[in-house]
C-alpha positions as CSV (number, residue, x, y, z in Angstrom):
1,X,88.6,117.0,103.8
2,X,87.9,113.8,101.0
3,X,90.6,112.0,100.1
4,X,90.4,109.0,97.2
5,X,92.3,106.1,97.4
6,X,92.8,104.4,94.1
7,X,94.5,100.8,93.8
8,X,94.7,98.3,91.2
9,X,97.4,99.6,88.5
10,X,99.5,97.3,87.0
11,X,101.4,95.9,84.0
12,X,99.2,93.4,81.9
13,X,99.5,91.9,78.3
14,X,97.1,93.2,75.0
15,X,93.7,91.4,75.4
16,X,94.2,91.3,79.3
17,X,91.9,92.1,82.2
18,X,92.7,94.8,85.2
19,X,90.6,95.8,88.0
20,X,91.1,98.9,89.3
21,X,89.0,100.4,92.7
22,X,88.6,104.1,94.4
23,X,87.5,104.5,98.0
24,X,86.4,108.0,98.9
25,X,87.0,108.9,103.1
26,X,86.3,112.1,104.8
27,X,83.2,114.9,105.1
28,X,81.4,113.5,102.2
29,X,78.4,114.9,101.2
30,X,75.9,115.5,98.5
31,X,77.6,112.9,95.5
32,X,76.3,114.0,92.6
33,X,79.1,111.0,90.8
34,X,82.0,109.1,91.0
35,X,84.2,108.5,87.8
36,X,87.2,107.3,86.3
37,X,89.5,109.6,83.8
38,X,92.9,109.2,82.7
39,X,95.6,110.6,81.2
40,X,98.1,108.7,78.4
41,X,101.7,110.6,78.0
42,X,101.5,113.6,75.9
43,X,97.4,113.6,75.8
44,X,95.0,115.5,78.2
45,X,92.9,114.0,80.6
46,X,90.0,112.1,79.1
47,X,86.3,110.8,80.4
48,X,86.7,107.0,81.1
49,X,83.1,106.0,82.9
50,X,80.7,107.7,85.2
51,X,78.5,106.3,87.9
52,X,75.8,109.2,88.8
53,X,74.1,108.8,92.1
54,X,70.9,107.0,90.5
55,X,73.4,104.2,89.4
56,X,73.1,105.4,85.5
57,X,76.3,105.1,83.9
58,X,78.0,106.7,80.9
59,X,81.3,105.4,79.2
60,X,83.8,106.8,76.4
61,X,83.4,105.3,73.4
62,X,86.6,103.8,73.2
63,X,85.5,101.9,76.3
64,X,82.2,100.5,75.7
65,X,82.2,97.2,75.7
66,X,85.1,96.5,77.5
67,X,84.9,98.8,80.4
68,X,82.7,98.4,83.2
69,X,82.1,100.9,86.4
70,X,80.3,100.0,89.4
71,X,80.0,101.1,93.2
72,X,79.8,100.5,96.6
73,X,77.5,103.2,97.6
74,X,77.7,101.9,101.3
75,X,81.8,101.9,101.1
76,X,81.9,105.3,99.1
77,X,84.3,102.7,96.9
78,X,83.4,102.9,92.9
79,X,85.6,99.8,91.0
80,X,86.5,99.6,87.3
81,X,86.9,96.5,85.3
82,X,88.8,96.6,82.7
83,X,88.5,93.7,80.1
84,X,90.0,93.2,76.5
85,X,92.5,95.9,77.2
86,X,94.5,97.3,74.5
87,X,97.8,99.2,74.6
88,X,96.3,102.5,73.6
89,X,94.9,102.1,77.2
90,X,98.0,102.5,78.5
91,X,97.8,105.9,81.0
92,X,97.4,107.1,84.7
93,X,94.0,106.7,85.7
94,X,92.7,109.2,88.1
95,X,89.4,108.7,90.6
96,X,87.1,111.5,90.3
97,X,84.3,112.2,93.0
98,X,82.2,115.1,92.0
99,X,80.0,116.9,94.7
100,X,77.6,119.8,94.4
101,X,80.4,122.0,94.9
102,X,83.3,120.1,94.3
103,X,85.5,117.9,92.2
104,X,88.0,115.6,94.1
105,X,90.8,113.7,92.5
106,X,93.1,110.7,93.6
107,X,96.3,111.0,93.0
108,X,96.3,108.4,89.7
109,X,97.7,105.1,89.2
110,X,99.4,103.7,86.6
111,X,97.7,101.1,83.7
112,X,100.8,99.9,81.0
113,X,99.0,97.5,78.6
114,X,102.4,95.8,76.5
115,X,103.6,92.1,75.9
C-alpha cells in the first residue's frame, strides 16, 4: 500500500511565497511521475506541475513562472515552490504519484492566498 504525505499549506498574502512537499511510503514501484493538482471551490481538479522519472517537467500555464516542482528521488519526496502567488491560487492541493498501473493521491492540503 503507498500512502502520500503532503505538508506545507497555509494562509499567505497576494505576491507571497509557499512551499509545499509530498513524501510517498510503502511498495513503491515503477514511478512513471509525481505531481501536483488542485482543486479551487466550485472548480474540478486541475494539472499544477509534473516531475516524470527522467527529471523533465511540465507546468500549467497559469503557473509558469512562478511555480516550481522538484524531487527527492532518493526520499520518494517531490516539493513545490510556490512564488508570486495570487489569490486565484487559492485551493486544496493534492499529491499525485502515478505508477505503471496506478494513480495515488494524498489527501490535499489547503493554500488560501488573501490579505
Amino acid at each position: 500500500q503507498v500512502q502520500l504525505v503532503e505538508s506545507g499549506g497555509g494562509l499567505v498574502q497576494p505576491g507571497g511565497s509557499l512551499s509545499l512537499s509530498c513524501t510517498a511510503s510503502g511498495s513503491i514501484f515503477g514511478i512513471s511521475t509525481m505531481g501536483w493538482y488542485r482543486q479551487a471551490p466550485g472548480k474540478q481538479r486541475e494539472l499544477v506541475a509534473t516531475i516524470f522519472r527522467g527529471g523533465s517537467t511540465n507546468y500549467a500555464d497559469s503557473v509558469k513562472g512562478r511555480f516550481t516542482i522538484s524531487r527527492d528521488a532518493a526520499k520518494n519526496t517531490v516539493y513545490l515552490e510556490m512564488n508570486s502567488l495570487k489569490p486565484e491560487d487559492t485551493a486544496t492541493y493534492y499529491c499525485n504519484l502515478r505508477t505503471a498501473l496506478k494513480d495515488y493521491w494524498g489527501e490535499g492540503t489547503l493554500v488560501t492566498v488573501s490579505s
